[in-house]
PALO-784705 format. One record per residue (C-alpha): x, y, z; residue in one letter. Coordinates in nm, 3 decimals, always signed. Example, Ala and Ser with C-alpha at 12.3 -4.5 7.8 and 13.67 -1.06 7.14 Angstrom:
{{+1.230; -0.450; +0.780}; "a"} {{+1.367; -0.106; +0.714}; "s"} 
***
This chain:
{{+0.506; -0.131; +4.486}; "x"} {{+0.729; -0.147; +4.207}; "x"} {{+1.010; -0.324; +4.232}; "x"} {{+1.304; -0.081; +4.076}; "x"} {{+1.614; -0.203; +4.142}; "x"} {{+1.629; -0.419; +3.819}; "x"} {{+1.466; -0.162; +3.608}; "x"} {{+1.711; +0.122; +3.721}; "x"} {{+2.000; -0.150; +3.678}; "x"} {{+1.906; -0.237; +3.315}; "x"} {{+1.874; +0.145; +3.232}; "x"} {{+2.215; +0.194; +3.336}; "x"} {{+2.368; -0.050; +3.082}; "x"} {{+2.215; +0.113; +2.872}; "x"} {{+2.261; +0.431; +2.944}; "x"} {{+2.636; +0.341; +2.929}; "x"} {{+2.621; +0.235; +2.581}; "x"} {{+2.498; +0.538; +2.462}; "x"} {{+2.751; +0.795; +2.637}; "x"} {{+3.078; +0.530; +2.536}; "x"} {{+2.939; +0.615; +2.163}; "x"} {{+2.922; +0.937; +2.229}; "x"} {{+3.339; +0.861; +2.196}; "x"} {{+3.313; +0.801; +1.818}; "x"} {{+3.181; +1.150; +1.690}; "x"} {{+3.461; +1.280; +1.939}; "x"} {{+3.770; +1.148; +1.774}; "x"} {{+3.569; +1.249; +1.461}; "x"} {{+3.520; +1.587; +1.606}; "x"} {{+3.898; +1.549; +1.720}; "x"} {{+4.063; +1.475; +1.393}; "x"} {{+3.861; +1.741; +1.192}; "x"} {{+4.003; +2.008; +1.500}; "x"} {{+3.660; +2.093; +1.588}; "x"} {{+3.579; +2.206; +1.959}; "x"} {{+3.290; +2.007; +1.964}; "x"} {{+3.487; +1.706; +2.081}; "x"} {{+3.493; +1.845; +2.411}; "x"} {{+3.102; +1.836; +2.443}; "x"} {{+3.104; +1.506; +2.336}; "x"} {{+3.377; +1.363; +2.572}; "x"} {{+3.182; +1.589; +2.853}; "x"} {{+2.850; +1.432; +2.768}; "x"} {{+3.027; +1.083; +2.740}; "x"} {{+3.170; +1.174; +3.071}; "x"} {{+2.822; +1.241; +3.234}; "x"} {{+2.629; +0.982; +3.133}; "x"} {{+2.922; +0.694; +3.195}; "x"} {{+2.942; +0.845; +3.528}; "x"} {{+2.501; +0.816; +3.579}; "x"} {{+2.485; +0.492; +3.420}; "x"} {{+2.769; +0.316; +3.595}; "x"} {{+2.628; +0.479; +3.939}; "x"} {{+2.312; +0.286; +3.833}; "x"} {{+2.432; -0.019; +3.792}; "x"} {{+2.663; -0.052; +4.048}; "x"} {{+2.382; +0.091; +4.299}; "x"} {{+2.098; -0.133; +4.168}; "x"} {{+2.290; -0.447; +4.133}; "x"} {{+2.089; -0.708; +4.248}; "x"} {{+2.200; -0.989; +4.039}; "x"} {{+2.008; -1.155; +3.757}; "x"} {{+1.679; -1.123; +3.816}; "x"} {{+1.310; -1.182; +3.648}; "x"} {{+1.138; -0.872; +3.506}; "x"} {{+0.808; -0.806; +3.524}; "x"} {{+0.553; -0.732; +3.291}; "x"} {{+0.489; -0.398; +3.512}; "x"} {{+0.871; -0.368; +3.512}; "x"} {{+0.881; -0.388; +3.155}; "x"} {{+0.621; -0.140; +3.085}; "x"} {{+0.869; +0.148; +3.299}; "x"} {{+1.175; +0.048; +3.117}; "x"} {{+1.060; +0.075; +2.786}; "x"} {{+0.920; +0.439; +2.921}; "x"} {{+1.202; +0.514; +3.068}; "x"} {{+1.469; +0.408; +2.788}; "x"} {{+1.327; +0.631; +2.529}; "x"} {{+1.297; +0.915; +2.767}; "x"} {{+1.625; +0.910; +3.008}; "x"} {{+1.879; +0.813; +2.662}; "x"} {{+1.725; +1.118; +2.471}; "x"} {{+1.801; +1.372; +2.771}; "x"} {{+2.155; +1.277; +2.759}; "x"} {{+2.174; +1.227; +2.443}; "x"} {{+2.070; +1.636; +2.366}; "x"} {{+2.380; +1.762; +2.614}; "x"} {{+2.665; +1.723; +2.276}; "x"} {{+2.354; +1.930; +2.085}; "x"} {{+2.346; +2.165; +2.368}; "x"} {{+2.719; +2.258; +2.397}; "x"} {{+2.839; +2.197; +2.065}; "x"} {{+2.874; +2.505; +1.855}; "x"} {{+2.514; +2.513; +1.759}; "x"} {{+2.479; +2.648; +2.093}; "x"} {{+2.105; +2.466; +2.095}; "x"} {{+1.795; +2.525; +2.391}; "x"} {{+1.715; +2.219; +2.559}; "x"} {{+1.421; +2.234; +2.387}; "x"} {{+1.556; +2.187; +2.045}; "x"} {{+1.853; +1.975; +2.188}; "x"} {{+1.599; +1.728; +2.336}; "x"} {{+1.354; +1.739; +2.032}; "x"} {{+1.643; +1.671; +1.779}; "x"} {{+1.775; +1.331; +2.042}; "x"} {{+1.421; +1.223; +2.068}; "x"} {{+1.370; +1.269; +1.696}; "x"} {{+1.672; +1.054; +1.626}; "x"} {{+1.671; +0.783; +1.890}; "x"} {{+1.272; +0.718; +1.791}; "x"} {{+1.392; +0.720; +1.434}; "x"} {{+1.149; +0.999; +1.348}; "x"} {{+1.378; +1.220; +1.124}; "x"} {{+1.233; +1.567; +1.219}; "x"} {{+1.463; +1.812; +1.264}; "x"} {{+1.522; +2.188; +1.425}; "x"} {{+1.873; +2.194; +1.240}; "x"} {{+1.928; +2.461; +0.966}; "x"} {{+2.253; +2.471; +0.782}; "x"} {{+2.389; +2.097; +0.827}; "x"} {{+2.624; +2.146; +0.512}; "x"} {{+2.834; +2.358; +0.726}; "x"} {{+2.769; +2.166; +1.035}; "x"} {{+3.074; +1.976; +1.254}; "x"} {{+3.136; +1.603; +1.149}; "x"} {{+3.122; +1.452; +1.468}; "x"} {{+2.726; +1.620; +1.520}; "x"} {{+2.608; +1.498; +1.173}; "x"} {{+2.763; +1.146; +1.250}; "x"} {{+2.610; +1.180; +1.627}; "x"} {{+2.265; +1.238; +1.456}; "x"} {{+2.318; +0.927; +1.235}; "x"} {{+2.419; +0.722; +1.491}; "x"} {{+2.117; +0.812; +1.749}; "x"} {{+1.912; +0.657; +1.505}; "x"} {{+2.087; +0.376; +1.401}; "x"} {{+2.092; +0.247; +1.778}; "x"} {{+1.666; +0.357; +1.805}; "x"} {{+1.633; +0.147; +1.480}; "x"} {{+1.844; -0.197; +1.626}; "x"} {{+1.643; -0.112; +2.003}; "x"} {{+1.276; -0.119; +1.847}; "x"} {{+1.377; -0.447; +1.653}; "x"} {{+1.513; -0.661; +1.943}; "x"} {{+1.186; -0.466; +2.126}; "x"} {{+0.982; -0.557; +1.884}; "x"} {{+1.059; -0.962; +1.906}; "x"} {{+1.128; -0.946; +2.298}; "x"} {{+0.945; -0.675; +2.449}; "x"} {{+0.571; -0.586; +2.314}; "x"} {{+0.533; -0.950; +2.270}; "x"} {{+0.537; -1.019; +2.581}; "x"} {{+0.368; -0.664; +2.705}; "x"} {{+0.034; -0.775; +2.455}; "x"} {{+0.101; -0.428; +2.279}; "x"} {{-0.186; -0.341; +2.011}; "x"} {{-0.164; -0.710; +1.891}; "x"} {{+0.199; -0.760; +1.906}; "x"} {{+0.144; -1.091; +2.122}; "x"} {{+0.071; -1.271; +1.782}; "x"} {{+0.459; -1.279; +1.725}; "x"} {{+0.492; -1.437; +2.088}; "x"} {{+0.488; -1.750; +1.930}; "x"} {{+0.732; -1.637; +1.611}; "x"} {{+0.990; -1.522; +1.855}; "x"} {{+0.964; -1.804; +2.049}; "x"} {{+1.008; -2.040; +1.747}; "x"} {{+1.248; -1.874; +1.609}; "x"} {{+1.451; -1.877; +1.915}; "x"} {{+1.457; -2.244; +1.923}; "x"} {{+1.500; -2.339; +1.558}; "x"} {{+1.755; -2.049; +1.500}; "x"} {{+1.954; -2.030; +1.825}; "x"} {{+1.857; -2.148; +2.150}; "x"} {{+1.848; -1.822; +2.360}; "x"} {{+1.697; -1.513; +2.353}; "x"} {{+2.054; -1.311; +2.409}; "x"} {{+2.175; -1.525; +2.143}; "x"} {{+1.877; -1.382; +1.912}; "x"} {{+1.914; -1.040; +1.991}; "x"} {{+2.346; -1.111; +1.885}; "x"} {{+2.202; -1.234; +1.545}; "x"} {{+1.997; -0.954; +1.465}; "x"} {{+2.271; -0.714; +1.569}; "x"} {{+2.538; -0.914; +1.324}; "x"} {{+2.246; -0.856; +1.069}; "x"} {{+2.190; -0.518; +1.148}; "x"} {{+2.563; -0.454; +1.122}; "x"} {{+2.616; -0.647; +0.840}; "x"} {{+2.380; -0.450; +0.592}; "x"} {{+2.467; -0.138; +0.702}; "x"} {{+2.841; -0.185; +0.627}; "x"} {{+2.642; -0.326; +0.276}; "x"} {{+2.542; +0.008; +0.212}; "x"} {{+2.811; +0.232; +0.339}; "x"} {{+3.005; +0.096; +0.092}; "x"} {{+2.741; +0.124; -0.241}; "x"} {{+2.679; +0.477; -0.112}; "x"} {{+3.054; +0.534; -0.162}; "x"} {{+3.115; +0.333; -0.462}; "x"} {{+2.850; +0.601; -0.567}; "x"} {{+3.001; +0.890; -0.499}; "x"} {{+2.961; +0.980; -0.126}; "x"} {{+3.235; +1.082; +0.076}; "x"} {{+3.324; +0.854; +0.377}; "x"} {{+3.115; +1.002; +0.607}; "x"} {{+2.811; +1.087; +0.463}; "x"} {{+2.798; +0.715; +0.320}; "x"} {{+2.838; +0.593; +0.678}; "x"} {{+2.593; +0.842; +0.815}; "x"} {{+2.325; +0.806; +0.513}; "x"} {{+2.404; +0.367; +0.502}; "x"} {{+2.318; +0.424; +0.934}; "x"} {{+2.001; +0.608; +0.828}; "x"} {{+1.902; +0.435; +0.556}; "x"} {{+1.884; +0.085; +0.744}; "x"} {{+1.696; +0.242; +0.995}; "x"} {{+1.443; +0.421; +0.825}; "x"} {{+1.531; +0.681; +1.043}; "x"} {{+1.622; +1.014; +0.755}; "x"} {{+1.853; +1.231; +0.930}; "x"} {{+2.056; +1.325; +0.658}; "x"} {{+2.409; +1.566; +0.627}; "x"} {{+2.265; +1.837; +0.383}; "x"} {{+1.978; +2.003; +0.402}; "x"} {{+1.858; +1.907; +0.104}; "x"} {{+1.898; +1.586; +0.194}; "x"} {{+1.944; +1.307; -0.072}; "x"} {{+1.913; +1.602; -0.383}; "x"} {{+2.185; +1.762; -0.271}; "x"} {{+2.381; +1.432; -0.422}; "x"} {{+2.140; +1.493; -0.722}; "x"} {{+2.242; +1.158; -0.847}; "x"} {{+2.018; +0.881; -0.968}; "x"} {{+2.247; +0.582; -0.841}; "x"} {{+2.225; +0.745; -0.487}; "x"} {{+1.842; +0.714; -0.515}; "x"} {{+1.826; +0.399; -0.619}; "x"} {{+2.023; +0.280; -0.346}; "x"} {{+1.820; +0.420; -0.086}; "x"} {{+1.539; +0.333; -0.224}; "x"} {{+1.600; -0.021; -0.212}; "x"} {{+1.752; +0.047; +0.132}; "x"} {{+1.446; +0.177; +0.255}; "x"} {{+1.248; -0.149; +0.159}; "x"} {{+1.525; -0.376; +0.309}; "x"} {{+1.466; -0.149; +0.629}; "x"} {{+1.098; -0.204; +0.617}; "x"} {{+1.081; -0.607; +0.598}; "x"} {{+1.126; -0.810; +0.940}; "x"} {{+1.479; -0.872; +1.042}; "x"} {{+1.360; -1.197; +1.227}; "x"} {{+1.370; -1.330; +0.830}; "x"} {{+1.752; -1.192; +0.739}; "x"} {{+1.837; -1.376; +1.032}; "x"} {{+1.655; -1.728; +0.925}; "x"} {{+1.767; -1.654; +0.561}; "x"} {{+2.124; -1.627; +0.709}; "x"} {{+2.122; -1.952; +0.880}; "x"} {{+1.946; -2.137; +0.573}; "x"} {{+1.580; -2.061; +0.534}; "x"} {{+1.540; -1.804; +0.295}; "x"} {{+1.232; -1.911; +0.157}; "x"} {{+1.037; -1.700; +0.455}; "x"} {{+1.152; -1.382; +0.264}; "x"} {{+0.861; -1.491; -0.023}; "x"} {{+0.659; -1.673; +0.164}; "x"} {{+0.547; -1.434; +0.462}; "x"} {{+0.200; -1.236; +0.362}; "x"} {{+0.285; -0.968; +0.562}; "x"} {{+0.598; -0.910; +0.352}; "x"} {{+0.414; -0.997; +0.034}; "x"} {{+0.136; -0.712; +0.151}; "x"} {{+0.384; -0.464; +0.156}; "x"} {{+0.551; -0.535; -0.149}; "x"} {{+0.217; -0.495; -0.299}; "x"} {{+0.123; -0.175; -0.154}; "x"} {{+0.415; -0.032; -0.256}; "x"} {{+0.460; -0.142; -0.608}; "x"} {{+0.048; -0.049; -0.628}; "x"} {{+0.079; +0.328; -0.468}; "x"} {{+0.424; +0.367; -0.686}; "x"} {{+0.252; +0.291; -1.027}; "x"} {{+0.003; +0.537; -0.989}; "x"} {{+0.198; +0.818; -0.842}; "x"} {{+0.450; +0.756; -1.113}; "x"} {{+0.120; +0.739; -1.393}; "x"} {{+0.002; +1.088; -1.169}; "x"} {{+0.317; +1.260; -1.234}; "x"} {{+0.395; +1.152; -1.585}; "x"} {{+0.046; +1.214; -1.733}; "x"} {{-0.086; +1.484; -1.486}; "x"} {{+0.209; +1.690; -1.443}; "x"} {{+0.404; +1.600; -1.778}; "x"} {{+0.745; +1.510; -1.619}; "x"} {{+0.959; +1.287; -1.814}; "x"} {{+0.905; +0.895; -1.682}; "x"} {{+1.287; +0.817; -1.582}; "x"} {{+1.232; +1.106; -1.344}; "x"} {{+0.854; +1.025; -1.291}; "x"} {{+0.921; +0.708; -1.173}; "x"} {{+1.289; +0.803; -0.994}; "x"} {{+1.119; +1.065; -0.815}; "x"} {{+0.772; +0.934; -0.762}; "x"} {{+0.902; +0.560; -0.628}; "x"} {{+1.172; +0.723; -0.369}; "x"} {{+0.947; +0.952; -0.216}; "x"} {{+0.630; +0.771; -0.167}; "x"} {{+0.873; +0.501; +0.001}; "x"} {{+1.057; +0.731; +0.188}; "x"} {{+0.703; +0.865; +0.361}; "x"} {{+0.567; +0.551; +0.413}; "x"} {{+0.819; +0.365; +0.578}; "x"} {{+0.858; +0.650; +0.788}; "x"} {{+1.196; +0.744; +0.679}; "x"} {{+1.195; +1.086; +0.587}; "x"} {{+1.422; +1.167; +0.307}; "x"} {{+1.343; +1.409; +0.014}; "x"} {{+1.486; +1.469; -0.336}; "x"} {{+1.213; +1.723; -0.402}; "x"} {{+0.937; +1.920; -0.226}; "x"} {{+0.662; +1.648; -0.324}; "x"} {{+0.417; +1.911; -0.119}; "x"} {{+0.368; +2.080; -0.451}; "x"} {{+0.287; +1.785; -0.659}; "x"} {{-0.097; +1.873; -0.497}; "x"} {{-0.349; +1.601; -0.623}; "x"} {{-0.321; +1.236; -0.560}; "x"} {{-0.008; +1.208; -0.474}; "x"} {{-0.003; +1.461; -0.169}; "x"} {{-0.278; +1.284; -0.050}; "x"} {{-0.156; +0.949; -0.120}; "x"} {{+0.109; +1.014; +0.055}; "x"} {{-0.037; +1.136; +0.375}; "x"} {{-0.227; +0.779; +0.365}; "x"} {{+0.032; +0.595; +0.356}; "x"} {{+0.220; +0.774; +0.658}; "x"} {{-0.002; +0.628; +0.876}; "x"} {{+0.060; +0.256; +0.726}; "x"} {{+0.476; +0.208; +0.804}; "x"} {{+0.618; -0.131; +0.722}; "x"} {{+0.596; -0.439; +0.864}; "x"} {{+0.637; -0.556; +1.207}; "x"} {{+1.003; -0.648; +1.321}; "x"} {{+1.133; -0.434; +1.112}; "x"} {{+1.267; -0.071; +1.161}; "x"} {{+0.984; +0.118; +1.037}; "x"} {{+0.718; +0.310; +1.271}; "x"} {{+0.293; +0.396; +1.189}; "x"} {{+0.026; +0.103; +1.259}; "x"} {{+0.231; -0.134; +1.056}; "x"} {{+0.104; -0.387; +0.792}; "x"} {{+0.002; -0.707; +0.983}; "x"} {{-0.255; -0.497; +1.185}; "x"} {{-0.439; -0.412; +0.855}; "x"} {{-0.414; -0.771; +0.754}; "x"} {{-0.568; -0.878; +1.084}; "x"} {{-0.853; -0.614; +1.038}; "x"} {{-0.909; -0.712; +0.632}; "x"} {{-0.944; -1.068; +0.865}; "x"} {{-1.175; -1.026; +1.083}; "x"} {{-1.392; -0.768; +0.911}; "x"} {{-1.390; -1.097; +0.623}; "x"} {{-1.522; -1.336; +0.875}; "x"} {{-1.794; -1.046; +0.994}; "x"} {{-1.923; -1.082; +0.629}; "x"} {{-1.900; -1.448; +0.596}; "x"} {{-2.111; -1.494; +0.965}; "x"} {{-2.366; -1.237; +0.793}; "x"} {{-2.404; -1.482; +0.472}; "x"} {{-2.413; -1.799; +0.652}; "x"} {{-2.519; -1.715; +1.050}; "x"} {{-2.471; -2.091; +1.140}; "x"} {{-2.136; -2.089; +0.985}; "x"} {{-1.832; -2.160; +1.190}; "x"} {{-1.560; -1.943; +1.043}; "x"} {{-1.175; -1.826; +1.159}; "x"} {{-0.961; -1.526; +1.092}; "x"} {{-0.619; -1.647; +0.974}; "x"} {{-0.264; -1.438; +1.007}; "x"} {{-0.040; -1.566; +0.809}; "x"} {{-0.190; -1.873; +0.758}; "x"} {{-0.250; -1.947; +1.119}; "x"} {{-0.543; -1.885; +1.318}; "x"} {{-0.513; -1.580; +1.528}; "x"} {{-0.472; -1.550; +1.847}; "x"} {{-0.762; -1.496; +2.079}; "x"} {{-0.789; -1.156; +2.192}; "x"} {{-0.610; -1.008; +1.866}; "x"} {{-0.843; -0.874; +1.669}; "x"} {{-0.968; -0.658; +1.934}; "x"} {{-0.619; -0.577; +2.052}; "x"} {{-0.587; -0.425; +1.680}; "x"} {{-0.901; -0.240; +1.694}; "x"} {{-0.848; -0.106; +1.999}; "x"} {{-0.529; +0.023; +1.832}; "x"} {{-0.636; +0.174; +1.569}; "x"} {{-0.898; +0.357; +1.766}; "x"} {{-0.615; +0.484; +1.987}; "x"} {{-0.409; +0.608; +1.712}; "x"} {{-0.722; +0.777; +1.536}; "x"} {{-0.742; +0.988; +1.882}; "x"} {{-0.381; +1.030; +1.962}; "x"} {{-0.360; +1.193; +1.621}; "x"} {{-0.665; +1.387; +1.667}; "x"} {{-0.566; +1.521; +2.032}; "x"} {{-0.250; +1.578; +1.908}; "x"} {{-0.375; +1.828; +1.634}; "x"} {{-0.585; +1.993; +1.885}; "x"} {{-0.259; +2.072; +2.135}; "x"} {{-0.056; +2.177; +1.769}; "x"} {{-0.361; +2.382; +1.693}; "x"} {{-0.366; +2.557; +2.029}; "x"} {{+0.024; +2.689; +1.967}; "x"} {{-0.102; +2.900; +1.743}; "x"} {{-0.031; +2.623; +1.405}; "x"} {{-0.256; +2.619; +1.129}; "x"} {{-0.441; +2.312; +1.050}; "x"} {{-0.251; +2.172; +0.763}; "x"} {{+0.074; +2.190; +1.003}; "x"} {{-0.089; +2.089; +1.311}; "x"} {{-0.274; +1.736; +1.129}; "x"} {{+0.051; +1.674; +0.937}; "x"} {{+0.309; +1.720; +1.197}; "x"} {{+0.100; +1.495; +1.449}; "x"} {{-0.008; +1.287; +1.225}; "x"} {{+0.436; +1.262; +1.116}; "x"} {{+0.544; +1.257; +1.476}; "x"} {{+0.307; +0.978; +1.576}; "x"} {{+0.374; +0.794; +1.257}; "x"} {{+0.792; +0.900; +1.296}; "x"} {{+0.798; +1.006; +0.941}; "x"} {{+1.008; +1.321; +0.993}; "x"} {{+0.899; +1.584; +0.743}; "x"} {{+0.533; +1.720; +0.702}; "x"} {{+0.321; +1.870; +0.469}; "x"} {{+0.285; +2.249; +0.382}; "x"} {{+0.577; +2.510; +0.373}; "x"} {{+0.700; +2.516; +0.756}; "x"} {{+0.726; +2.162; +0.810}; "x"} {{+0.741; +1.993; +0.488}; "x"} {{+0.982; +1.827; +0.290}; "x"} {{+1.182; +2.173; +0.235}; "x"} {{+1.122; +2.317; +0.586}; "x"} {{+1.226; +2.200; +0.911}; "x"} {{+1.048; +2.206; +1.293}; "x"} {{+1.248; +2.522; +1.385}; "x"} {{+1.022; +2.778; +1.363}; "x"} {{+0.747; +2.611; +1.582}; "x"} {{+0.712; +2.702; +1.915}; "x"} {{+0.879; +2.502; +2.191}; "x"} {{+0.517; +2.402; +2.386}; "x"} {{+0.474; +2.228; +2.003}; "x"} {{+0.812; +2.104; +1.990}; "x"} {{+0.762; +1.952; +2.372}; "x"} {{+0.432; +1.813; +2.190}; "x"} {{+0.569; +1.669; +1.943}; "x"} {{+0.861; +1.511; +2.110}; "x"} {{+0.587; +1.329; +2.358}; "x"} {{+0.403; +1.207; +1.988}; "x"} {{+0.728; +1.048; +1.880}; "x"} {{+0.784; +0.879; +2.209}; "x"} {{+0.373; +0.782; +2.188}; "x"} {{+0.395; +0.627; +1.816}; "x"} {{+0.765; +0.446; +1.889}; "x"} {{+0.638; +0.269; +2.168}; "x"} {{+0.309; +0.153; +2.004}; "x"} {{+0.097; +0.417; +2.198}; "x"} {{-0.034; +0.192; +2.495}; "x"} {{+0.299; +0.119; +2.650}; "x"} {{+0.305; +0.466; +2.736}; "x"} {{-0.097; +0.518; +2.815}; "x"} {{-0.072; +0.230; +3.070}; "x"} {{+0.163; +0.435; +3.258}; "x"} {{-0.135; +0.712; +3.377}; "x"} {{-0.397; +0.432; +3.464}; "x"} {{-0.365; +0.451; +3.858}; "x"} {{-0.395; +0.125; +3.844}; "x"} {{-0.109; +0.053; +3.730}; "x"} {{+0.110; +0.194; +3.997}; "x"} {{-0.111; +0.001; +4.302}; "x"} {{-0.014; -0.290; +4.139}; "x"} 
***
């Protein structure tokens, strides 16, 4: 059996952390005379209360965890925080179900972006800032998860940045703790960056802090529902937009440029892949919208560039409803949803080293059929990969191709037509927040859905955050007989 002491002990500190920052949007909440700070001091209250009682009843000093162990954390961090993070929803003046409280925390902490919320211009301060910062903590947990965690757990190919972590534990700072400090300091460091350019450019105080937390994280929640038009203001673009790519690029290489190696930045294909996909997918949606659909080419490419990188790093943000731009964009678009950024960062979908280890291997497939006696080796960034990779990867992609699909089907069976039901599984398993269509795209929300599809939908987020298999391994029997 399972060992659970350390699991349940680790979930607590955790758990902790979340309800103490539930203090923030209180004193927010507090200063503005809003009510709401009593939900939020309440749901502080509860969770302090569960999380300490964990710790202090599962203390068992430090201890090794398990890969098994590992696999029911993970599980049961993005599932336990989310449930107490929906009680401020519940009880604050939005006067939300569970089922909408719970969808909106697991949309946030999995840095999704959907949302159930209509009329956040008129919403309390400390619940917009609450939403912001659910995110920004989901976007700094899948990073230090990402170089710690699915490593280690063989995730979909993630074990090819066993070796990266490890190195660049040694050569940057000797301990893993240490690490995970560094990449917090970075974390921290750009998103005070952009709170203040989002000022400078004409944000209030809060929704610069809010957007800069959202921004970093590629997460979208946003404090209008309009989201970024509502500022209507080029600057503001810009500055996400660049935000968004700084989101989307491994931390691991802020942290190395930090302590003297920035050369990694220009050097790392996977970096230099996205960079290209980008700038490639932007040019021709900008070309698309200026020649197609005769709009002006400062707002062309203003419009065009922020979008497409908003979908596919899986933030979520809008300046316009890019649904009825039809054609090559719309469908460009819904590519690139499934492609995210790269991994390390805080983007979601398959991300961008598992296509370069497919365009690999499906190379070297060619090659053998040219010259059968040749000897010939798939390379990841320069390096040989790792045995058992490349059909980690394919094994991934297969599993995303049916999560998606399955996912559809359950939509479909709510009663959602099939543009809603492929785009919203397709967006909760890729946690890019708005769809495509009228309901659930860019200018709709998830409200109107059913809760059975919101329930769905909250499980896809969970399923695409946590790279799909760490959450599958959980029903194999096997698993659980050790």
């Amino acid at each position: 059996m399972i060992n659970l002491r350390p699991v349940f002990q680790i979930l607590g500190v955790l758990l902790s952390i979340l309800s103490a920052g539930m203090l923030i949007p209180a004193l927010v909440d507090l200063a503005a005379g809003n009510p709401d700070w009593i939900s939020f001091t309440g749901g502080g209250a509860l969770g302090l209360f569960v999380g300490i009682a964990l710790m202090l009843s599962c203390w068992s000093g430090p201890s090794r965890i398990t890969i098994r162990q590992a696999f029911l954390l993970t599980n049961l961090t993005w599932l336990v925080l989310p449930a107490f993070a929906a009680v401020p929803f519940m009880f604050s003046i939005l006067e939300m179900s569970f089922t909408d409280a719970f969808f909106e925390a697991m949309s946030g902490i999995t840095t999704t972006g959907s949302t159930v919320i209509s009329g956040l211009d008129n919403a309390p301060p400390g619940l917009l800032l609450w939403r912001a910062i659910l995110q920004w903590l989901g976007g700094i947990g899948i990073i230090i998860m990402a170089l710690t965690v699915l490593p280690m757990l063989r995730v979909g190919g993630m074990q090819i940045f066993k070796v990266e972590a490890f190195e660049a534990q040694e050569k940057v700072m000797p301990r893993a703790t240490q690490l995970a400090s560094g990449l917090t300091m970075v974390y921290v460091l750009l998103t005070a960056i952009w709170t203040v350019m989002y000022t400078l450019a004409g944000m209030s105080l809060l929704d610069g802090v809010a957007h800069a937390m959202t921004t970093i994280a590629t997460g979208g929640y946003s404090t209008h529902d309009l989201s970024l038009a509502y500022f209507d203001s080029a600057r503001i673009d810009a500055i996400a937009t660049v935000g968004m790519v700084v989101g989307s690029i491994p931390f691991i290489l802020y942290l190395q440029a930090v302590r003297g190696n920035p050369g990694r930045l220009f050097t790392d294909t996977q970096v230099r892949w996205f960079l290209a996909i980008v700038v490639a997918s932007v040019a021709a949606v900008v070309l698309y919208l200026w020649q197609r659909l005769d709009m002006p080419l400062p707002e062309a490419l203003r419009h065009g560039s922020f979008n497409l990188i908003s979908v596919m790093t899986g933030t979520g943000y809008a300046t316009t409803d890019f649904w009825q731009w039809g054609g090559l964009p719309v469908m460009l678009m819904f590519g690139l949803m499934f492609v995210g950024g790269c991994a390390g960062s805080t983007t979601c979908g398959i991300k961008i080293f598992r296509f370069q280890v497919l365009y690999a291997v499906a190379k070297t497939q060619v090659q053998r059929l040219l010259q059968p006696s040749g000897v010939f080796i798939p390379y990841f960034n320069r390096k040989p990969l790792l045995a058992g990779v490349g059909e980690a990867v394919m094994g991934f992609f297969f599993l995303y191709g049916v999560s998606v699909g399955v996912l559809t089907i359950v939509l479909g069976a709510f009663g959602l037509d099939y543009v809603t039901a492929l785009s919203g599984a397709a967006t909760a398993i890729s946690n890019v927040g708005p769809g495509l269509g009228e309901t659930i795209g860019p200018a709709g929300n998830f409200a109107s859905l059913p809760d059975g599809a919101k329930w769905a939908l909250s499980f896809g987020m969970m399923l695409g955050r946590l790279e799909l298999f760490t959450v599958l391994v959980l029903l194999m029997p096997r698993f659980w007989r050790g």
